[in-house]
C-alpha positions in Angstrom: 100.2 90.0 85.5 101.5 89.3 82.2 102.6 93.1 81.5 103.8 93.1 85.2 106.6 90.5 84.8 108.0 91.6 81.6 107.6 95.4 82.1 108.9 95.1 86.0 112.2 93.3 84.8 113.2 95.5 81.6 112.1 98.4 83.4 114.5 97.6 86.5 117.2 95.3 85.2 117.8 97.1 81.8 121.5 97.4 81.2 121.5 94.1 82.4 119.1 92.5 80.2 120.5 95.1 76.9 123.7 93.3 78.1 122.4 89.8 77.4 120.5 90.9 74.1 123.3 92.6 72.1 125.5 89.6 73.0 122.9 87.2 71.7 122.7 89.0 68.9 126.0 89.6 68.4 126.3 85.4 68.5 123.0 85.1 66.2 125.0 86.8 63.6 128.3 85.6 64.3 126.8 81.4 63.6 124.7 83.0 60.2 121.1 83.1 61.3 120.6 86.7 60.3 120.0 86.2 56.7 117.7 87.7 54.4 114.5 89.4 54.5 113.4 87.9 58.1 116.6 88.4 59.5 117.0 92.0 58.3 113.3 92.4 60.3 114.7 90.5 63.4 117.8 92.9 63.8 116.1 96.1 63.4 113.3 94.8 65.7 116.4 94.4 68.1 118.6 98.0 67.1 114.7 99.5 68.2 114.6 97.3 71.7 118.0 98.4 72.3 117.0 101.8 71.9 114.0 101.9 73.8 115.6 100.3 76.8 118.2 103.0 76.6 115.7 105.6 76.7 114.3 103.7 79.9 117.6 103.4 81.4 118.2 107.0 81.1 115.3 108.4 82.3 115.9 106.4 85.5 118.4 108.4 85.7 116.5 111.8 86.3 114.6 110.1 89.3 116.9 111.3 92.3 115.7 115.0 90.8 112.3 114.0 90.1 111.9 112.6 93.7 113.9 115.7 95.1 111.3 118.2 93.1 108.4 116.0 94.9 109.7 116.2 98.4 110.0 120.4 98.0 106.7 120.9 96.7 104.9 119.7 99.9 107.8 120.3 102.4 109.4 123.9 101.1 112.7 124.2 99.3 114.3 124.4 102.2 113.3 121.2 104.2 116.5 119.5 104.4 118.0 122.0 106.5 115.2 120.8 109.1 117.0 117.5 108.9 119.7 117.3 111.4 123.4 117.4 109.5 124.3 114.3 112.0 121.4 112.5 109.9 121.4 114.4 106.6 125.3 113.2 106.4 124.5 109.6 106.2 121.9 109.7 103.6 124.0 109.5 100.1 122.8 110.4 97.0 124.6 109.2 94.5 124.2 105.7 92.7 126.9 102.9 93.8 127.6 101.2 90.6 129.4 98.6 91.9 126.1 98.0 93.9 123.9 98.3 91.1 126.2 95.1 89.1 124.6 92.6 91.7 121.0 94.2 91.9 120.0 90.9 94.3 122.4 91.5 96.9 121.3 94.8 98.6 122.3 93.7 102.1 125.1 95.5 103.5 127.6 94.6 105.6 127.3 96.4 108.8 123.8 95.3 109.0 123.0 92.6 110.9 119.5 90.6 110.7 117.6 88.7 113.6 115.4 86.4 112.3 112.1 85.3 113.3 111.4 86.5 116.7 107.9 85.6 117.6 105.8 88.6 118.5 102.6 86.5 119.0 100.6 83.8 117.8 96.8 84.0 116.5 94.6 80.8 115.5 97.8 78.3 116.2 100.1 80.1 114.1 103.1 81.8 115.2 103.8 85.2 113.9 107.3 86.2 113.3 109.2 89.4 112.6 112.7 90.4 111.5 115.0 93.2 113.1 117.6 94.9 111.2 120.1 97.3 112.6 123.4 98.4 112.6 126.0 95.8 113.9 127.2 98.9 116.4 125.1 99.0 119.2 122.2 101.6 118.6 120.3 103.2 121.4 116.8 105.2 121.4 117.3 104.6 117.7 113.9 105.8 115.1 111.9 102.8 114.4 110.7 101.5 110.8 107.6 98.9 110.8 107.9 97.5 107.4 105.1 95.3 105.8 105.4 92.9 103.0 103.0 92.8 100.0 101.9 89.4 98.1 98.2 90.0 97.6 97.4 89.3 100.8 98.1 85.8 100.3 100.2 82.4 101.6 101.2 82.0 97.5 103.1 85.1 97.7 103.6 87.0 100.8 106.7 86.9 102.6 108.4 89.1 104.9 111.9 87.7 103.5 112.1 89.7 100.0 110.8 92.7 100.6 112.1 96.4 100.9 115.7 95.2 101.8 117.1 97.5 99.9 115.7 100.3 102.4 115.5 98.7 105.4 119.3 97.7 104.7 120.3 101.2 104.1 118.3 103.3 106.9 119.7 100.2 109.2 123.3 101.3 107.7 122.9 104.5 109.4 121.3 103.6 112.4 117.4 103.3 111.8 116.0 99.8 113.7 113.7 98.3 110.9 111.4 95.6 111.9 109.7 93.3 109.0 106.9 91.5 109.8 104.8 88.2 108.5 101.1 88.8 109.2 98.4 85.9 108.6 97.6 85.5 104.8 94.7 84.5 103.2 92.6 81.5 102.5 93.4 80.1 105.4 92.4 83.5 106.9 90.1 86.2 106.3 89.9 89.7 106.8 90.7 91.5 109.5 93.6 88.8 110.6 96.0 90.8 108.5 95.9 93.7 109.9 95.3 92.9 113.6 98.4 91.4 112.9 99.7 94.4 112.2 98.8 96.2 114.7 99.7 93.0 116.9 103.0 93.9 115.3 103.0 97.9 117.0 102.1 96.5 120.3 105.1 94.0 120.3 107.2 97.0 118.9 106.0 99.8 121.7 106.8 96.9 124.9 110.3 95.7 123.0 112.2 97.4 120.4 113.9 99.4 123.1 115.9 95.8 123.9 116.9 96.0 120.5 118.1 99.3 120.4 114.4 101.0 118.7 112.5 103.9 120.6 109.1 102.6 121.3 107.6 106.3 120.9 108.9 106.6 117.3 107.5 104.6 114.2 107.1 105.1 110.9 105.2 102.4 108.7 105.8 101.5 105.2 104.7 98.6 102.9 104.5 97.6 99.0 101.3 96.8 97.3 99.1 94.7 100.0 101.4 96.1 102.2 100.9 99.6 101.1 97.1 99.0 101.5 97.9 97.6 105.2 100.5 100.0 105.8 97.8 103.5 105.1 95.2 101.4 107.1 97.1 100.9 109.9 98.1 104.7 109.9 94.7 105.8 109.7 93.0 103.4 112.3 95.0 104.3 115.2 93.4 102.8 118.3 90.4 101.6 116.6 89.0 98.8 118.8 87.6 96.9 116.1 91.0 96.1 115.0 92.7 95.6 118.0 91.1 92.8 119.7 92.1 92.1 123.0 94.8 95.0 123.1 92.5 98.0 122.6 94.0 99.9 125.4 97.6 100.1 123.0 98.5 102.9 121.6 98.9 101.7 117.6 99.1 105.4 116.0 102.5 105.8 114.0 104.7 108.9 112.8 104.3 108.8 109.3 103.2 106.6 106.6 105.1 105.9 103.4 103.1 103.7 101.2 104.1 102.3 97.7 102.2 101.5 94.8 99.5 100.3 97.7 95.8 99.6 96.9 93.8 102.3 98.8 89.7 101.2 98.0 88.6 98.0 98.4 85.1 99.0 96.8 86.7 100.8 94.0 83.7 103.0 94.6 85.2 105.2 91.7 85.8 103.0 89.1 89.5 103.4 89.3 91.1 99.9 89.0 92.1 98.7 85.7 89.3 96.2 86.2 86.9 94.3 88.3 89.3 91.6 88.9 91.2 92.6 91.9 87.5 93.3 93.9 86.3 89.4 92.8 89.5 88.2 93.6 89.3 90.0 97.6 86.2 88.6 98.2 86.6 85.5 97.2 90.0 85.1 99.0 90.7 87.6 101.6 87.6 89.0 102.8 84.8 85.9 101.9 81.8 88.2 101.9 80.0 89.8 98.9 80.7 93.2 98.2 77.1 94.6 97.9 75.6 92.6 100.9 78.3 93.8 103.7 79.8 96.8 101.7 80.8 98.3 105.5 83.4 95.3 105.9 85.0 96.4 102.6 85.2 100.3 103.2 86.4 99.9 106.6 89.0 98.1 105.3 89.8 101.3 102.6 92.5 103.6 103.9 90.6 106.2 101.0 87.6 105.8 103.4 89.0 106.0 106.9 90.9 109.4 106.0 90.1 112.1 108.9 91.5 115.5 109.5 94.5 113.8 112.6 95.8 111.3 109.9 100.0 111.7 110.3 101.9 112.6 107.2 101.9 110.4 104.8 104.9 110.2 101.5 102.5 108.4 98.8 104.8 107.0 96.2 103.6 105.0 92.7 104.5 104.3 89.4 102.5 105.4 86.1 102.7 102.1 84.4 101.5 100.1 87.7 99.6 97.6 85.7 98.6 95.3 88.9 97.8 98.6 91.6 95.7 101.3 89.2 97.5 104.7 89.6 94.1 106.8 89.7 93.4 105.3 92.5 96.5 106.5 94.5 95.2 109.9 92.4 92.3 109.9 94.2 93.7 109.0 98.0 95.9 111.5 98.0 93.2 114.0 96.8 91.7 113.0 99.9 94.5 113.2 102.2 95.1 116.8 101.2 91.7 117.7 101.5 91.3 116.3 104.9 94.3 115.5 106.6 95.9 118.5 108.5 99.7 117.0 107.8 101.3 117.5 105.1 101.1 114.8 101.9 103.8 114.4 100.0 103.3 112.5 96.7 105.4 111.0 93.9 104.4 109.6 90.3 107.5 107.8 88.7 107.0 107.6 85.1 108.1 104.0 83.2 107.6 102.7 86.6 105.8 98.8 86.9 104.5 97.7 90.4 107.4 96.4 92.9 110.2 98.4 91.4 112.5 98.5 94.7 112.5 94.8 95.4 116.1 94.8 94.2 118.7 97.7 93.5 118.4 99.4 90.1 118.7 103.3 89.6 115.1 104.2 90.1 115.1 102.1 93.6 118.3 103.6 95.0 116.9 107.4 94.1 113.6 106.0 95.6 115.3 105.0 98.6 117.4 108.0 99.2 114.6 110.2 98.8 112.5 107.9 101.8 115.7 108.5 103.7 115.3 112.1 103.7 111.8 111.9 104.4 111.8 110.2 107.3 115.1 111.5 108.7 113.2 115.1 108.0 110.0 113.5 110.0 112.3 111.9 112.9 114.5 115.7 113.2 111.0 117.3 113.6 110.0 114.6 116.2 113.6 115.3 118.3 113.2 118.9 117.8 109.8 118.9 119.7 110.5 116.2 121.9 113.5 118.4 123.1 
């Protein structure tokens, strides 16, 4: 968690935070406190920060290629001209610096939000979602189910924070995004979060056409806990277990389009960075032991429930993930590929921490353009044999 924090900000915020530090410095000098032997340490140790944050601020830079070279290798260099140019024109591609001054303010103006609309209520509690869409009136519009991270828990999940910056852009352009609060843990237990989920689909499929959505067209997408819920959701369509009560709803999706998600609940392969996250989900999220119900916990594994009709799925992670192991996301996606029928689309993004899109920096934007032509390119293929 430590590494998280300070990584995740100086990774995403670094001109901003190079800003602060060279005008401290320059005021640490300025009032005499750079003096002798320590000093002379202190302001090389800060000339070598400076410089390494540079380096990561420029190679943030090379991640609308990166992402570009991702998206070609699994869908041919020639996919965007599957996307249809009244779609491919929308979806920019270069960085709004004027944007990226104000990296907490990535709502746009011609989106408008609708807050809390109840889509159910389980055990007492009522469970809310969010719309966002265009403030033109949209009609038969693609649909994105986005859901929030947080560890699965009430101290940190919240449907308010999350992805905005690419719900707020695909809205922009005429995409219905839907954010949704599920039941969080301790007061719950597994599988409340993600029959709420798919609670969440059912609502979607009998209303998002009032709202502009078409009911037949969803793609889902979620950070960390909501990566993991996200893939599971994808990959248990129509599983009765999970859909208590409304097993007769069709709860497939699309696509899928994961980040930095947990994928093993078992971590059967050894590939978190530790035990910690498997103590800490049975003590709070599922409260049952690992090795006396070990079918709870791999049910619950998106890498476990793969099967050869799983949709397409655009996998994304960073290498320095220091909270979600990146060999695990390794391993899923060897699976996907070796199973799944679609095609799996996967991206590493080097210097990356754990929740690098919550606000706008260089790598989100180039993160969320390339989602945008993902998703378009999924949707076009959808009209194309729809039509």
């Amino acid at each position: 968690m430590f590494s998280f924090v300070f990584g995740w900000l100086v990774c995403e915020l670094t001109l901003h935070l190079l800003v602060l530090q060279i005008v401290g410095t320059i005021l640490f000098v300025w009032a005499g406190a750079v003096v002798g032997l320590l000093g002379s340490i202190g302001l090389a140790l800060s000339l070598l920060s400076w410089a390494g944050m540079a380096f990561l601020f420029f190679d943030s830079l090379k991640t609308g290629a990166r992402t570009e070279a991702s998206l070609q290798q699994s869908l041919g260099s020639d996919y965007v001209d599957l996307i249809e140019a009244a779609l491919f024109e929308q979806i920019p591609s270069e960085l709004d610096t004027r944007r990226l001054l104000k990296p907490f303010s990535p709502h746009l103006p011609e989106v408008r939000c609708i807050k809390d609309l109840v889509y159910g209520s389980e055990d007492g509690t009522e469970l809310k979602l969010d719309i966002y869409h265009d403030k033109a009136k949209v009609e038969n519009a693609p649909v994105l189910l986005q859901i929030h991270g947080g560890g699965w828990t009430e101290k940190m999940g919240d449907k308010n924070y999350q992805a905005l910056p690419l719900m707020n852009q695909l809205a922009a352009m005429g995409w219905v995004c839907v954010s949704v609060d599920y039941r969080l843990s301790p007061t719950s237990s597994w599988p409340a979060h993600i029959v709420d989920c798919k609670l969440s689909l059912k609502w979607i499929r009998e209303h998002i056409a009032e709202y502009g959505g078409d009911p037949d067209f969803v793609v889902a997408t979620g950070g960390s806990a909501g990566g993991h819920l996200s893939s599971l959701l994808a990959l248990t369509a129509n599983d009765p277990a999970f859909q208590p009560g409304f097993e007769d709803v069709d709860t497939s999706v699309n696509a899928c389009v994961p980040f930095y998600g947990i994928y093993d609940m078992t971590d059967a392969n050894d590939a978190h960075h530790n035990s910690g996250l498997v103590d800490y989900t049975q003590e709070t999220v599922f409260k049952r032991d690992l090795e006396e119900e070990r079918e709870i916990f791999e049910a619950a594994s998106p890498i476990h429930r793969v099967h050869e009709d799983a949709p397409p799925f655009f996998v994304i992670h960073g290498e320095n993930d220091s909270l979600a192991a990146i060999p695990e996301a390794d391993l899923f996606v060897e699976r996907l590929r070796s199973v799944s029928r679609a095609t799996i689309v996967y991206h590493r993004l080097p210097y990356t921490q754990h929740a690098f899109d919550i606000f706008l920096s260089p790598r989100s934007d180039y993160v969320t353009f390339a989602v945008m032509r993902y998703v378009n390119y999924i949707y076009s293929l959808y009209r194309k044999s729809r039509a």
